[in-house]
N, C-alpha and C positions, 0 to 999 in steps of 0.2 A: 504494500500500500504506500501510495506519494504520500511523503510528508512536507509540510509547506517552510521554505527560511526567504523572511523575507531582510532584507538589508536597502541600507540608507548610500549612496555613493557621493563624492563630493565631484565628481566631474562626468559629463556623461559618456566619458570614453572607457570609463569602466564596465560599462554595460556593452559599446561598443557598436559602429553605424549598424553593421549586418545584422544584427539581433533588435538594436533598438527598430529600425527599418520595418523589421519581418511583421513586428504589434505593429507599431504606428503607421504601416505605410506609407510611400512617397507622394500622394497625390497634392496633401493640404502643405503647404511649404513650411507652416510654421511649428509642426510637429515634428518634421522630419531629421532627424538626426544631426543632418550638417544643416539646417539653421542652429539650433538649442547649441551645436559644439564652435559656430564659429564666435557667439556672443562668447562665448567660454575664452575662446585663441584670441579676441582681440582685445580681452579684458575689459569686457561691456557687463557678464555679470562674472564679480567677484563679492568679496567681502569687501574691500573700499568701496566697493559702489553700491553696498548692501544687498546685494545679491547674492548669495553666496548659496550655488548650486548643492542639493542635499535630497536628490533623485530617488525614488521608491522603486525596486526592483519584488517582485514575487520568483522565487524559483521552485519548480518542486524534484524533490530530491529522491531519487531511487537505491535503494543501496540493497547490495546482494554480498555475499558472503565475502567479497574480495574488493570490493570497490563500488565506490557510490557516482551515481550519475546526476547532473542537473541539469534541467529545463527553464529555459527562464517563462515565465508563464502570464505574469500581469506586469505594465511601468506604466509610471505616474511623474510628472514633472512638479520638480518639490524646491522651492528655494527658501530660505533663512535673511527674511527682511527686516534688517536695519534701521528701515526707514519706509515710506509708503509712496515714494517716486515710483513713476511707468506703470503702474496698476489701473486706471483710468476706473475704478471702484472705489470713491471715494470713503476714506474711513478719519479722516484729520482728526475730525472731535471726538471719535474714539477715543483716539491715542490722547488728546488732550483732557478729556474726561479721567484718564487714567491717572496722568501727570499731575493734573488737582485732589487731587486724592491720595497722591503720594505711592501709585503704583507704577510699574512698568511696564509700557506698551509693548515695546520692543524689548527683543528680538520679537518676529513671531513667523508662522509659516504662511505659505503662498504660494500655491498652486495654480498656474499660470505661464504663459508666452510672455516673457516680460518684455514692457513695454510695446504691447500686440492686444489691443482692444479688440480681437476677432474670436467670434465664436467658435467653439472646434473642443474634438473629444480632450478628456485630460484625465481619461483611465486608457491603456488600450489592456485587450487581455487576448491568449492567444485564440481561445475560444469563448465566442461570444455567448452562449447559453448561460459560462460562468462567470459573468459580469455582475451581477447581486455578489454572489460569494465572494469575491474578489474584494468589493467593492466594500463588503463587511470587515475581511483581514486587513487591509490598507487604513480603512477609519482607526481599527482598534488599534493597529503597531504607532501611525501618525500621532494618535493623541497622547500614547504612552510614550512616544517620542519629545511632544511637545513638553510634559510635566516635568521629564527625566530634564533635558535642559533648560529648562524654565522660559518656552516660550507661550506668551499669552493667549496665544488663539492661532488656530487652520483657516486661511481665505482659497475658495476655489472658486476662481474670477472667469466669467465666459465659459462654463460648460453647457454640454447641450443640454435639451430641455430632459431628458429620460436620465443624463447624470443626474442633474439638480436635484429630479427627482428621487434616486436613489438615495443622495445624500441628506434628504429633504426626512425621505422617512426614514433614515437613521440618527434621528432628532437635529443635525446640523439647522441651522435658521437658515432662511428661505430670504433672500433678495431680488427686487426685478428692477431692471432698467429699460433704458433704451437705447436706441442706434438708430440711424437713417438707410435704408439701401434702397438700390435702382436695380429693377426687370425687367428684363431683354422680352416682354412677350412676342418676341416673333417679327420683329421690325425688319424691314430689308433694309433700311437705311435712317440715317437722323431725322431726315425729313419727315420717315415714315410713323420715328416715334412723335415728335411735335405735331404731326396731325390729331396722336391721340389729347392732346393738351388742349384746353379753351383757348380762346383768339386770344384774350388777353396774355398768357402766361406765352404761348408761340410767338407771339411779336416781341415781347421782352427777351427771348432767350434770343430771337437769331440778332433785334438790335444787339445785344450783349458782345455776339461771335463777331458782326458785322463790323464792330466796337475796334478788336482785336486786330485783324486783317489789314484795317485802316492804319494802324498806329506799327504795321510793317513789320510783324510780330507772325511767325512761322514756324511750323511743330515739325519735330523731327523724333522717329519710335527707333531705337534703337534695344533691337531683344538682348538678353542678358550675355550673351559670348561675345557681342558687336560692341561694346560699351569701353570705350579708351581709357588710358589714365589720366588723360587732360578730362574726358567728361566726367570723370570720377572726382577729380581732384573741384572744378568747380560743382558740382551736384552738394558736394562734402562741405564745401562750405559755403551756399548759398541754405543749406540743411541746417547748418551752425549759423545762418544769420536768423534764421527764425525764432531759434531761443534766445539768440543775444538780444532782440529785440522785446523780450521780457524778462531779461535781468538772469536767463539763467545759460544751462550749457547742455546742448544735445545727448543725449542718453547715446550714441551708437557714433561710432569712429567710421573713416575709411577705411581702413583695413577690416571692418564686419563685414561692409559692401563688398570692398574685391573679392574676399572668401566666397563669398556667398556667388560672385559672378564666374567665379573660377568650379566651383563643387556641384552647383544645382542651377546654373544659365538658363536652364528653359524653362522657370519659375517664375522669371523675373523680366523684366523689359524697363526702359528710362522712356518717357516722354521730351525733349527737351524744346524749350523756345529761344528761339534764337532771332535779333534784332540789328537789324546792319551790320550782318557778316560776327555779329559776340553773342553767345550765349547770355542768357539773361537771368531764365528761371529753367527749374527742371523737377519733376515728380519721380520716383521711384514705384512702380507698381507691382505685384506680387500677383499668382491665378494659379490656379487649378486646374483639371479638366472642365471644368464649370463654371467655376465663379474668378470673378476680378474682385482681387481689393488693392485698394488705394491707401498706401503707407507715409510717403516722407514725401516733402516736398521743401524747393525754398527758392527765394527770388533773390535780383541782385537791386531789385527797386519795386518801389510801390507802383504800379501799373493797372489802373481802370480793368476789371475784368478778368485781369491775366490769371488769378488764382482760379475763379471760377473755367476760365477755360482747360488749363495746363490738369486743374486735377479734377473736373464733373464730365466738363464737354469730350474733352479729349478722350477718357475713358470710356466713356459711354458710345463714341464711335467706333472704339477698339471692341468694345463685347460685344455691337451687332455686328460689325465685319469677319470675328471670326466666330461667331455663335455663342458666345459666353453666356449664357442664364442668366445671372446676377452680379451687382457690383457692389461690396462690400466699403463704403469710402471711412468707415473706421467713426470713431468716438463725435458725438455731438454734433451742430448744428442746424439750428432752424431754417437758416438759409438754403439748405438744401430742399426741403418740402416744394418751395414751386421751380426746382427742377427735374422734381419728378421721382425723388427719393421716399420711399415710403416708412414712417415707422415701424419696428417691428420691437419684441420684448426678449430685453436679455435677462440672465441670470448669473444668480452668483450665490456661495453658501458660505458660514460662517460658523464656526466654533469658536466659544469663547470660552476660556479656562473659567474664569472667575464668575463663580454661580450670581454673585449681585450684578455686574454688569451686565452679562447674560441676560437677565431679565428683563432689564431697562434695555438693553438693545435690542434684544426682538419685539417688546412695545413700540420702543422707536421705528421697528421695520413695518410692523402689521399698521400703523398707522400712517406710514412712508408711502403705503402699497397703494390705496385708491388713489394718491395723488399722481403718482407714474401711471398707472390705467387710464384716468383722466384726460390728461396729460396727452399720453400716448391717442386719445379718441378724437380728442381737439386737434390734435396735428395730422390726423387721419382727414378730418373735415376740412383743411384748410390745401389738401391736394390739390393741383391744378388741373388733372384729367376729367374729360368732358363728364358728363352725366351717362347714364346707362340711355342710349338711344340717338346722344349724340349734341 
């Protein structure tokens, strides 16, 4: 009979591409083994950066008279945060509630793409029937992990809706948010989606493009193996001027980018704009077999329009020309709704060591919750696509 050892790794080359691969799969980019190991190589998550990779492996273990065999059987992507940068699950007054009280937030765990607002599995197991079971031994060893070194609470940010679940009834609290995303239903062409749009929101979007063109502003798609080190080096820091313009510093190096254009290229593509012969702005985009999503972007100036074109429009002509389903454009914005971005409801789960916070924060969640469904209905209503009939 297998018996189950499950262990904690500090880097995910312990576990190693080929095995981590075989669970996770290569379809969704940000699961996939050489994303999670190049943030690791370019020292995007460490301990300085509060990151600090602490991966859940399941094996199960065979052992006959002479020798034992392992299987690796379930992984989980598990980090040891410092801090609560890249999470885009906001928990600040948590941590602050803690701090007035004279407790410690930090350390605590976080189960998540960091710095990857995108929905996506965050158990894989090798057999999917034992995803409960699994999903049971990971809770129990995690939490007995958390006590042993005294972190105050398990976040798992962005699972699907059948994890959440999971986690949901194994008393973990329950969070929902939200996201914007765009579908491809079947357009043969941009045109063909702004027909689906009211006059009004169609006249605004193409003056928008019309806007762009004018001001001699030209897009150039360059897929993930085509991509120079001149467009790397400005992409890098037009990427880095984004957060200097609010006082802080990009979570993610050049050197994550080239790994990542050198190990997995066909994941990945750059948009750029380029304006009298110089690059100007440039977006970074990520996809599937199915879905586009929309990650980094940054410009070399403020420009009427240019955001909305380089990371809505642009993208949204890439998913109908090569059939993409959906376009994931990542964390927030209302601005997005009359281009045609739909809300949709995320999730997230949350263990909290400390039984009195505990309580007051799943109060704080149940009463959080009809404001997001609201929320979320009211932005449903404010869509720009025509009425059913036209």
């Amino acid at each position: 009979m297998d018996t189950f050892e499950i262990s904690f790794v500090d880097s995910i080359a312990e576990i190693g591409k080929e095995a981590w691969n075989e669970l996770a799969g290569i379809d969704n980019p940000f699961t996939r083994y050489e994303f999670l190991h190049a943030l690791e190589q370019s020292g995007c998550t460490t301990v300085a950066t509060g990151w600090a990779p602490h991966h859940v492996a399941v094996y199960a273990v065979k052992r006959n008279k002479s020798e034992a065999s392992r299987t690796l059987q379930a992984i989980m992507p598990l980090y040891l945060k410092t801090n609560s940068w890249g999470e885009y699950v906001f928990d600040w007054s948590w941590a602050n509630a803690y701090k007035n009280y004279g407790f410690e937030y930090y350390p605590k765990f976080v189960s998540a793409i960091p710095f990857t607002p995108s929905v996506g599995h965050r158990l894989f197991v090798r057999e999917p029937e034992s995803r409960v079971r699994f999903t049971k031994l990971i809770h129990d060893k995690v939490i007995e992990e958390a006590e042993l070194i005294g972190a105050s609470s398990w976040h798992i940010l962005f699972p699907t809706a059948d994890e959440h679940d999971d986690f949901e009834r194994l008393g973990i609290s329950s969070r929902i948010g939200s996201q914007f995303h765009w579908y491809n239903k079947g357009y043969e062409s941009f045109d063909d989606f702004l027909n689906a749009l009211n006059s009004r929101k169609r006249k605004s979007i193409r003056k928008e493009r019309q806007n762009v063109r004018e001001q001699n502003i030209r897009f150039k798609i360059s897929e993930g193996g085509e991509i120079d080190e001149h467009q790397w080096r400005n992409f890098t820091r037009f990427y880095e001027s984004t957060y200097m313009m609010r006082g802080m510093q990009g979570y993610l190096n050049q050197e994550f980018f080239q790994i990542l254009s050198s190990t997995m290229p066909e994941k990945l593509f750059m948009i750029s704009a380029e304006q009298d012969g110089k690059d100007i702005a440039a977006a970074l985009f990520f996809k599937s077999s199915d879905t586009l999503f929309g990650r980094y972007w940054g410009s070399a100036r403020d420009q009427q329009f240019l955001h909305f074109e380089t990371c809505y429009y642009q993208g949204q002509d890439y998913c109908i020309e090569r059939g993409l389903k959906s376009f994931d454009s990542g964390a927030q914005g209302e601005h997005k709704i009359q281009r045609g971005f739909e809300p949709i409801v995320t999730h997230s789960n949350h263990w909290i060591g400390n039984k009195g916070f505990a309580d007051a924060i799943e109060n704080f969640l149940n009463e959080e919750r009809p404001h997001i469904k609201h929320y979320i209905q009211q932005a449903k209503s404010l869509l720009p696509y025509k009425n059913e009939g036209g």
